[in-house]
C-alpha positions, 0 to 999 in steps of 0.5 A: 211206257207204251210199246209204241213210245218205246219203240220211238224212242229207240228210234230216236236213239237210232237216228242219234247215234247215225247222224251225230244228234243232229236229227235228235236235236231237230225233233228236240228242238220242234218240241220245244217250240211247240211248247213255247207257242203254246206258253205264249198263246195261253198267256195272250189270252189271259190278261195280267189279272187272271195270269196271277191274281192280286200280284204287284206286277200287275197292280202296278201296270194298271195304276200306271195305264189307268194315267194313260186312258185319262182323256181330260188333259189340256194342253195347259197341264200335259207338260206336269202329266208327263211328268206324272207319268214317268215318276210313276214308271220310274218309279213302279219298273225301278229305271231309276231316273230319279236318281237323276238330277233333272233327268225326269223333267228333260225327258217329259220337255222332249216328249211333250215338244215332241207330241204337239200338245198332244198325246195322240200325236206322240203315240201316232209316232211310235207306232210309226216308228215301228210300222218303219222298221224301227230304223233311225226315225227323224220323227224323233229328232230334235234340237237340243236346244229346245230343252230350255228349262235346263241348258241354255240353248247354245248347243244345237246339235241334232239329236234324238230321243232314244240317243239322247241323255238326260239328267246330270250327275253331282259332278253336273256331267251326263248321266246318259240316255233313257231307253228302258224309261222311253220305251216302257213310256211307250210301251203304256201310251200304245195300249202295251204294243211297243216293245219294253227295253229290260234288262231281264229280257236281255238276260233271258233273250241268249238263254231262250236262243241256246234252249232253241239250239238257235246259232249267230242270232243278233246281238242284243246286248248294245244299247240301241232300241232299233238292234233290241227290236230287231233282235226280238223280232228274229227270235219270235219270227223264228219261233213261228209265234202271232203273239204281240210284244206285251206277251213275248215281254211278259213270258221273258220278263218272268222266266227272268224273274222266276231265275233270279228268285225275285218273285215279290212282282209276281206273286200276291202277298201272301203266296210271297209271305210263305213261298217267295222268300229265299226262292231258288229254281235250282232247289225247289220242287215245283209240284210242292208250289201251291200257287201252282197247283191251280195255275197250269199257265204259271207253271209251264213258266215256272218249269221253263225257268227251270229248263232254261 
């Protein structure tokens, strides 16, 4: 250690000891912020494929997006499109949906009622959605009523996409709503720019808060979309960060995955074959990781993983 690195650490340990950490936890705090920004720029500038070559994540996202660029729809057969669409997410992000009775196809009726025949329409409204602050939109009310291909119509109470429920169970009763398959609907209509509603990212939102030393921050485990986005939003504010919500997602969605020792969506098949099986963050060396070794940006997250 350099004379002046020792010299500042001591004066860490100073300013520890005069002020009950508060001072240490600062400079530990500005530290990892800083290293957080840096993740986050680094990943926004790489796109999926050369974040991790060859790994099913990103496989799947571009089969998934290439039925979003696909621009010769008509109107006659956007209904069985949509319905193309959410199979493939539902079945690719795992929402499971399809365990569903009729739950895909009430949702792709309220999209497609909700679009106008159009799919500009229906990404105009998310974004929308969004530009308002995410509050309680009439752009996505509807009647229920309007699902006619399974209920009858005689309940026409207001309701809206994000609160509505879809599909039924054996015993016919509600299998409730599809937050996480709207948003990540979303997510792919707006070219990746609405945020995804995911368990990982729930799981890792207080771990990445309690790493910052970040107190009374918004609760993010109700299922509500407009409290999920607000809460998203308060820790990348916070974080000082210009990275969009495809980024934030991605960095949060791995560390989450990394910490479950589910490696099969980011890694190829090989590297899964020799490294992935039995992976556990708490007993593995890092530096021993092959996959890594050429990968600086997969490593920080893999290390932050292993600091969360």
């Amino acid at each position: 250690m350099s004379q002046n690195k020792l010299q500042n650490f001591f004066n860490d340990l100073d300013d520890f000891w005069e002020d009950d950490g508060a001072v240490f936890k600062q400079k530990v705090k500005e530290v990892r912020l800083e290293g957080i920004r840096q993740i986050l720029s680094e990943i926004q500038r790489l796109d999926d494929n050369n974040l991790n070559a060859g790994s099913a994540y990103s496989i799947n996202k571009r089969i998934i997006y290439s039925t979003f660029t696909h621009a010769g729809v008509s109107r006659s057969d956007l209904l069985d499109h949509i319905i193309l669409q959410l199979t493939l997410i539902d079945n690719m992000y795992s929402t499971q949906m399809t365990r569903r009775y009729y739950g895909i196809g009430e949702l792709a009726e309220v999209l497609f009622l909700l679009s106008g025949g159009s799919l500009n329409t229906l990404k105009d409204k998310f974004f929308e959605y969004l530009n308002n602050g995410h509050r309680h939109s009439p752009i996505f009310d509807f009647v229920s009523g309007h699902l006619r291909r399974y209920k009858d119509g005689s309940d026409n109470r207001l309701s809206n996409l994000f609160s509505e429920g879809y599909g039924i169970g054996k015993d016919a009763k509600s299998k409730g709503t599809a937050i996480s398959l709207v948003s990540k609907y979303a997510y792919f209509l707006t070219d990746f720019q609405f945020p995804i509603y995911d368990s990982v990212v729930k799981e890792m939102y207080p771990k990445l808060c309690n790493y910052l030393f970040l107190e009374n921050m918004p609760d993010i485990k109700v299922t509500d979309i407009a409290k999920y986005i607000n809460a998203i939003d308060t820790l990348r504010n916070i974080i000082g960060t210009s990275a969009t919500y495809d980024t934030f997602d991605r960095l949060l969605w791995y560390v989450g995955k990394i910490q479950r020792g589910n490696l099969s969506l980011l890694l190829s098949m090989e590297d899964y074959s020799k490294y992935g099986a039995g992976f556990d963050i708490n007993k593995s060396d890092l530096s021993e990781l092959p996959f890594l070794k050429n990968n600086s940006v997969l490593k920080k997250i893999f290390m932050l993983a292993e600091n969360l």
